[in-house]
N, C-alpha and C positions, 0 to 999 in steps of 0.2 A: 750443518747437514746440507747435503745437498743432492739434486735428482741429477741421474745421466740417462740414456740412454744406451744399452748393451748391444749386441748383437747375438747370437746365437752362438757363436763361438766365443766369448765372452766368457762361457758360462760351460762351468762342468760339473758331473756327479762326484762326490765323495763320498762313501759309507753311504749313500743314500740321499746323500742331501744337495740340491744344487749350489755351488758357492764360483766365485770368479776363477779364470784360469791364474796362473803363475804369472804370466804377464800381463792382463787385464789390473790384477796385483798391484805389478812394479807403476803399471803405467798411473794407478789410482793414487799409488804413495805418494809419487812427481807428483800430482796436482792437487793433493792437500792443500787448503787454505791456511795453516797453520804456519806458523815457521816450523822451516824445515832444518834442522839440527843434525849434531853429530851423531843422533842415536838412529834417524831417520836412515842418513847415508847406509851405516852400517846395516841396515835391517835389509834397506833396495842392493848393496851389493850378496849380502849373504843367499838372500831371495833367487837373485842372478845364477848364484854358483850351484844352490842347491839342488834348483829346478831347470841348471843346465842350460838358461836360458841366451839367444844370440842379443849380448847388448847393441849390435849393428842392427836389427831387427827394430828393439825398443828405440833407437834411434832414427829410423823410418817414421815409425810410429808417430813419434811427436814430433817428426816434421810435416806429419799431412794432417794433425789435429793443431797446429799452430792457431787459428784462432778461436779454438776452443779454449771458455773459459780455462784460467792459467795455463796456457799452452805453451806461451813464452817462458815463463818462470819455470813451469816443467821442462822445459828443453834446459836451460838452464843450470836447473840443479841434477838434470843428469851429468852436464860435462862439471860440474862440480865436485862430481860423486867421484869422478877420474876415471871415465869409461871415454873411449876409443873407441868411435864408431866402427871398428876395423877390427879392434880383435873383441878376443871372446871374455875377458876377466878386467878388471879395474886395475888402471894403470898405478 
């Protein structure tokens, strides 16, 4: 377990309840402390497609959080995952 800090766009309504955005998501899976496995991959690409999301975008993302905890290793297993900062789906 661990604490982060959000921001306000972080965080959206569903049905009622506040839960993280699609990308707040992707960015949270990359930085699991866990090993991060073939089930992991599948989940942050399907995640990607479902909610439309710009992997160029999450690739921003975890270059300006680089020294947040596992921010390296999150960078990492995003270009693992076979996303292209450039295009929109896993390569």
């Amino acid at each position: 377990m661990r604490e982060i800090a959000l921001d306000d766009d972080d965080v959206t309504m569903c049905a009622g309840v506040r839960v993280l955005t699609p990308e707040a998501t992707a960015l949270d899976l990359l930085r699991v402390r866990r090993r991060f496995g073939m089930r992991d991959a599948e989940a942050l690409r399907g995640l990607v497609v479902a909610a439309d999301l710009d992997p160029s975008s999450l690739g921003r993302c975890l270059a300006q959080a680089e020294r947040a905890p596992m921010g390296r290793q999150a960078q990492r297993r995003f270009r693992d995952t076979g996303f292209d900062r450039t295009d929109r789906s896993p390569a």
